[in-house]
C-alpha positions, 0 to 999 in steps of 0.5 A: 785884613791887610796884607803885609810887605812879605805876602806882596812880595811873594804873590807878585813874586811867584807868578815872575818866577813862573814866566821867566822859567817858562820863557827859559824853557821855551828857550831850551826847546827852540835851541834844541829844536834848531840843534837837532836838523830837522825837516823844514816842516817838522821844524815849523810845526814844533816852532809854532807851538812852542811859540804861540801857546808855550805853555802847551808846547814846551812840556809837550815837545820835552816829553814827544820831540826828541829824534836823534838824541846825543845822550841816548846815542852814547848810551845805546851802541850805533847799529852796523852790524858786520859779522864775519863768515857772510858771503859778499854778494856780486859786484853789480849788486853793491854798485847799485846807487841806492844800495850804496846810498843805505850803506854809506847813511848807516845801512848793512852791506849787502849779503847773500846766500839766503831763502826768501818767503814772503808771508802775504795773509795774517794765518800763513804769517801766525802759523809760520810763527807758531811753527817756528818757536815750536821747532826752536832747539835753542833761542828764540828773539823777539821784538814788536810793536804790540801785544795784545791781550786778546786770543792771538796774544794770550796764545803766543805767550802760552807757547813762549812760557811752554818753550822756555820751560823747555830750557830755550832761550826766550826773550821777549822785547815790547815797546813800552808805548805800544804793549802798555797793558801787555808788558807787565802781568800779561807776559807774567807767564814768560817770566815764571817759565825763565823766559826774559821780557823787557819793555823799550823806552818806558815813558817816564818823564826825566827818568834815564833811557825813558821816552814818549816820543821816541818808540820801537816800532821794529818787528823782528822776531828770530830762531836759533839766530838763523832764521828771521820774520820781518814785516808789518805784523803786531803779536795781536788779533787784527795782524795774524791769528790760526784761523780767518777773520773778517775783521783782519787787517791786510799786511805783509812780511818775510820769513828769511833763512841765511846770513841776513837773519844773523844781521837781524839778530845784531839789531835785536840784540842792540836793541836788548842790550840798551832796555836790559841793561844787559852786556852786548859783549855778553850776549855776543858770546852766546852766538854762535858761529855755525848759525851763520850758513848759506841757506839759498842765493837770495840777496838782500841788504838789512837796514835799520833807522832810528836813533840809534843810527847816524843818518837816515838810511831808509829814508835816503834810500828810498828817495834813491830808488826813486830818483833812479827809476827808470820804468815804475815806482809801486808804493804799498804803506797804510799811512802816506804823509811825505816831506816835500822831497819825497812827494816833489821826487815822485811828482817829478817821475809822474810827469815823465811819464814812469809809471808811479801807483800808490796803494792806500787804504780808502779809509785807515784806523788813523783819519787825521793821518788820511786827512793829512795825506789827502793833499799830497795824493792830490797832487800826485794824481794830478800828476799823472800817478795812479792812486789806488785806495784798497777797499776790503778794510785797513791795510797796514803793509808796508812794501816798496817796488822799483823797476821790478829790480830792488824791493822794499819791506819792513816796519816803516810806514811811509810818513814823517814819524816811521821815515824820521823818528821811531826805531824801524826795521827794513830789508831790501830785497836785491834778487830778481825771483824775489822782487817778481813775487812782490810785485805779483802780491802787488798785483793781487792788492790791485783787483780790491782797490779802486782809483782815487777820484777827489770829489769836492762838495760844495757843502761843508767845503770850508770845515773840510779844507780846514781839517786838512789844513789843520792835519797837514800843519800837525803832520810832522808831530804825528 
C-alpha cells in the first residue's frame, strides 16, 4: 500500500532529526573538551573519537570525560584544609621549591609534630588496621577504593558493625565504581549497628552528583581524628589480610599519629559532606580540639587532587621534585603512562647522568596499561635510566623517592587518570629518618626485580607494535 504524505514526512524526517542532534551534541562534547584545558594527548584522543565514530564517542565522553567540572566544584567545597593549633615546620622545609610548588597548586602547608610508621606487607597494614578500629573510643573514618566480598572485606564489616554497636562513630565511605556490589546489602551490617555507609559518584547518567568518569580512588582511613592510615591498600583479600597469601599483592603505606591525621580527617570529612549531603559546618562541630597534638617531630605536607581542588597539586609536584633532583629520582607505581612532561623531565635527568630507577611490575593486572607504557620505558632506558620489573607478582605501591631529602606516598598511581582525573590522596614526607626507610624498603623491592631488557621479535612484530600503538593513542582515556 502506498504510503501517504504525512508517513513520508515523518520516516525522512526522524532519521534528519537524529543527525542534527547528534551533530549538536558532538558540538557540546568538542566545546566542552576545549573549555576543559586538558593535556595535548588527552585532548586528541577524545577528539578523534568523538569525530571519527561519534556515535560512540559522544555518549562515551558525556558519561567518562568530565575532569574539573564547574558544577561539581560549586556543589562540593575545594579541599584546603587549614586547622589552627598545628605547629608550622622550620623555614627551610617550606622553602623547599616543590613544597611550595604543591601549596601554591592547592596543597596543605607543611605541618609538623608527628610519627611516621610505614606499613610495607598486606599482614602488618591489616593488623595495624584491625588494632585500630578495635582501640577506637570515639570515631572512626573511613574512605577506599574497594570493598570486597571476600574474608578480608567480610571480616572488616564484622568488626565495624561490632564497634558501632559500641556507641563509636562509624563512617564508611565507598566509591561507587569500585564497591559496586559491596556498597549496598554487604555493609548492611554497618548500618544495623547505626554505623553510617555512603557511596561517592553513583554512576547514573544525568542524575545530580552522579559519575562514571570521575571516581574516589582516595585510601584514608581515620581514628579518633588523631591517627591516619594512608597508602595504596583496598579493604580486600589481594591488599591485606591476618594471615599470608601467595597470591597477594605487594604494596605500600603509613600509619601517621599528629597534626597531619587531623589534615586527613578534613579531606574525608569534604569528601562525606558532598556524598551524604550532609552539613560540613555540622561535621566540623564534632571535632575536637585537643585531638590535634604533637605526637613526634616528623614533617610531612598532605596533598589531595582531584576535582575537588583548583590545580594539580600532585602532578606539578612531582614534576617539581624531578626538575630539581640533584642526585636520584626513585619511582615505585604499578602503572607507568607519563604525558610528555613528565617522561621529557626524566629523560632530561637520565641523560645528565642522575640516577633515575623506575620500579614496575613485569606484568600488572592491567596489560593494556603495561602495553601503554611500554614505550615510554623505552625511552627512558635508552636514556640511560634503570628500569626494574619486580617479578614475585603484581605490585600495586605507589612511592616516589628524591635525593634521599623528600618522599613521596598515597593513592595515585603514576599515569594520566591517577595524576589528572580521579580523586587521589598524597603525603609528603619532608623528614630525613623518614625518607631513609622509604628508600631501605626501596631497596628490598630491588633484590625481586630484574632489568628491563626489550627483546624485539621478529614474528608477530607488527600486531605487537599495533597493540602498543593502539594502547599508547587510548592512554589518556585509561
Amino acid at each position: 500500500m502506498p504510503e501517504t504524505l504525512d508517513e513520508a514526512l515523518t520516516t525522512s524526517l526522524w532519521p534528519h532529526l537524529f543527525a542534527v542532534a547528534g551533530f549538536l551534541l558532538a558540538l557540546f562534547a568538542i566545546a566542552r573538551l576545549m573549555r576543559e584545558k586538558r593535556q595535548p594527548g588527552n585532548t586528541l584522543a577524545w577528539l578523534l573519537v568523538i569525530v571519527l565514530i561519534p556515535y560512540v564517542g559522544v555518549p562515551l565522553f558525556l558519561l567518562f570525560g568530565g575532569r574539573k567540572l564547574r558544577l561539581l566544584a560549586q556543589r562540593k567545597g575545594r579541599i584546603l584544609p587549614h586547622l589552627p593549633g598545628i605547629r608550622h615546620v622550620r623555614p627551610d622545609t617550606t622553602a623547599i621549591p616543590a613544597v611550595q610548588t604543591m601549596v601554591s597548586a592547592g596543597g596543605c602547608e607543611p605541618v609538623g609534630g608527628n610519627t611516621v610508621r610505614l606499613l610495607v606487607t598486606g599482614e602488618e597494614a591489616f593488623d595495624e588496621l584491625e588494632e585500630r578500629i578495635r582501640s577506637a573510643r570515639h570515631s572512626i573514618h573511613i574512605m577506599t577504593f574497594i570493598l570486597a566480598q571476600d574474608e578480608t572485606g567480610r571480616r572488616l564489616v564484622r568488626l565495624l558493625a561490632e564497634r558501632a554497636r559500641a556507641g563509636v562513630k562509624v563512617r564508611l565511605l565507598l566509591d561507587a565504581l569500585g564497591c559496586l556490589f559491596s556498597s549496598r546489602g554487604f555493609v548492611d551490617p554497618i548500618r544495623q549497628a547505626g554505623g553510617e555507609v555512603v557511596r561517592f559518584m553513583p554512576m547514573i547518567p544525568l542524575a545530580p552528583r552522579s559519575s562514571a568518569n570521575l571516581r574516589n580512588h582516595r585510601k584514608i582511613m581515620i581514628f579518633d581524628q588523631h591517627t591516619a592510615m594512608i597508602g595504596g591498600h583496598n579493604l580486600a583479600r589481594e591488599y591485606m589480610g591476618s594471615t599470608p597469601w601467595r597470591k597477594r599483592w605487594t604494596d605500600f603505606g603509613a600509619l601517621i599519629s599528629g597534626p597531619g591525621a587531623a589534615l586527613l580527617n578534613e579531606v574525608f570529612l569534604a569528601d562525606w559532606a558532598y556524598a551524604s549531603r550532609q552539613s560540613l559546618d555540622q561535621l566540623h562541630s564534632e571535632l575536637d580540639p585537643a585531638a590535634i597534638c604533637s605526637e613526634g617531630a616528623s614533617e610531612l605536607q598532605v596533598v589531595a587532587s582531584g576535582p575537588d581542588v583548583a590545580g594539580d597539586p600532585l602532578y606539578e609536584g612531582i614534576v617539581s621534585m624531578i626538575q630539581e633532583a640533584e642526585q636520584s629520582i626513585w619511582i615505585i607505581t604499578p602503572y607507568f603512562i607519563p604525558d610528555e612532561v613528565l617522561l621529557r623531565s626524566l629523560v632530561v635527568k637520565a641523560r645528565a647522568g642522575k640516577d633515575v630507577t623506575l620500579i614496575v611490575p613485569a606484568r600488572s593486572n592491567h596489560p593494556v596499561t603495561d602495553y601503554a607504557g611500554r614505550h615510554a620505558l623505552r625511552q627512558l632506558q635508552s636514556a640511560g635510566a634503570r628500569i626494574l620489573l619486580f617479578e614475585p607478582g603484581m605490585m600495586h605501591a605507589k612511592a616516589m623517592i628524591v635525593d634521599d631529602r623528600i618522599g613521596l606516598l598515597g593513592s595515585a598511581n603514576f599515569d594520566l587518570r591517577s595524576l589528572f582525573v580521579n580523586f587521589e590522596i598524597g603525603v609528603v614526607l619532608l623528614s630525613e629518618p623518614d625518607v631513609r626507610k622509604m628508600r631501605v624498603w626501596a631497596g628490598e623491592l630491588v633484590r625481586k626485580c630484574r632489568s628491563f631488557k626489550p627483546r624485539p621479535r621478529r614474528r608477530f612484530r607488527f600486531a605487537r607494535d599495533l597493540v602498543e600503538d593502539l594502547s599508547r593513542l587510548l592512554a589518556p582515556l585509561l
